[in-house]
N, C-alpha and C positions, 0 to 999 in steps of 0.2 A: 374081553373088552378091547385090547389092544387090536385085536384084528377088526374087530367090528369101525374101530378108530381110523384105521388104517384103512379101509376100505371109504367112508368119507373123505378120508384127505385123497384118496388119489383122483377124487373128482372134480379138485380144485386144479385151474389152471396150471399153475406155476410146480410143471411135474420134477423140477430142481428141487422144490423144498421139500415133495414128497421123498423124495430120494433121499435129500439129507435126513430127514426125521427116520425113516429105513433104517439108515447108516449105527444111527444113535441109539439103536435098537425099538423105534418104535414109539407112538405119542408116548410112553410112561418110562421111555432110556432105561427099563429094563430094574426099575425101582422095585422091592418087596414088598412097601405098603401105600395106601393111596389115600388118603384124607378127603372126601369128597364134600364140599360145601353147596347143600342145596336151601334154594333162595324160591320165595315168591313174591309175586308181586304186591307193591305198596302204591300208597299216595303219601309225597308227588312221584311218580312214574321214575323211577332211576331209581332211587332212595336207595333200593336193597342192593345195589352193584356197592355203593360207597360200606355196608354194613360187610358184606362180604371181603372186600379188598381189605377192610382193618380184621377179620377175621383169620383169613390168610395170611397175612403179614403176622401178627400173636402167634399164631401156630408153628409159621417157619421161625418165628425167633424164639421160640419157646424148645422149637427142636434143636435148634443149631446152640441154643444154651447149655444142653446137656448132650452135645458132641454128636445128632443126628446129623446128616446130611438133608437137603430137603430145596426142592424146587415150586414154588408156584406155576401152577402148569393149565394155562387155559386151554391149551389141546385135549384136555379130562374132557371137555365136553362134546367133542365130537365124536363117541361113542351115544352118545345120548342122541345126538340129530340122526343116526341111522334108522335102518329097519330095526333092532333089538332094542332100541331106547325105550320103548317103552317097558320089555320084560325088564333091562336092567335098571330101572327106578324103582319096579316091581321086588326086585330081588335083592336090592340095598336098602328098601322099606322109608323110600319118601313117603311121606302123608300127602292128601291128594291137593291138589294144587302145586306142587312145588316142582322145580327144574334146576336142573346143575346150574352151578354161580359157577365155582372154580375148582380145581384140585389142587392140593400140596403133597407132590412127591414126598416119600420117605424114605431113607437108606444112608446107605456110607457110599461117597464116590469113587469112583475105578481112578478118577486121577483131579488132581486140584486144578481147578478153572482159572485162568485169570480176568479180573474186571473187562467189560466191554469199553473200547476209548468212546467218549460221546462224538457223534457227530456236530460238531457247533454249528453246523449249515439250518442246521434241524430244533435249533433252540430259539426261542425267542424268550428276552428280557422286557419286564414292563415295568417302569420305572416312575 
């Protein structure tokens, strides 16, 4: 799946991010397990992204509770918009109708991250 991944990213313009994602070993950094969250569609239209993101979120903290490592990883889904997307839906045994929400990496990390500083440029307060 990683190379099928890796093969849509490098279609995207910005061939700097594909490189760094390269670097990092690849959309899954080279994780042991992959949690894949598949969603269909609802009414109102969106709905399932918001069921997913709390799905995600439970899972990374449910891992990191009991000392897993674990990333939420929207790059999971770019194995699925390739040519194999469809065998691999096939072969993780979505029911019909349904398409990748999200992934949540699994493992222990090669080395402790530190928080990202926020951009304040990039915030807006509504008061």
């Amino acid at each position: 799946m990683n190379d099928a991944g890796m093969e849509v990213l490098s279609g995207f313009p910005d061939k700097s991010f594909c490189e760094h994602i390269k670097s990092l070993g690849g959309i899954f950094y080279r994780a042991p397990a992959l949690l894949v969250v598949a969603v269909t569609k609802v009414e109102p239209a969106g709905a399932e992204i918001f069921d997913c993101a709390i799905l995600a979120q439970t899972a990374a903290l449910a891992a990191t509770s009991i000392g897993v490592d674990n990333l939420i990883c929207g790059l999971a889904a770019l194995p699925f918009a390739g040519a194999k997307g469809v065998e691999f839906k096939r072969r993780l045994g979505f029911p019909e109708g349904y398409e990748i929400g999200i992934g949540v990496l699994l493992g222990h990390a090669n080395e402790a991250g530190t928080p990202h500083e926020p951009d304040l440029s990039k915030i807006s307060f509504i008061g």
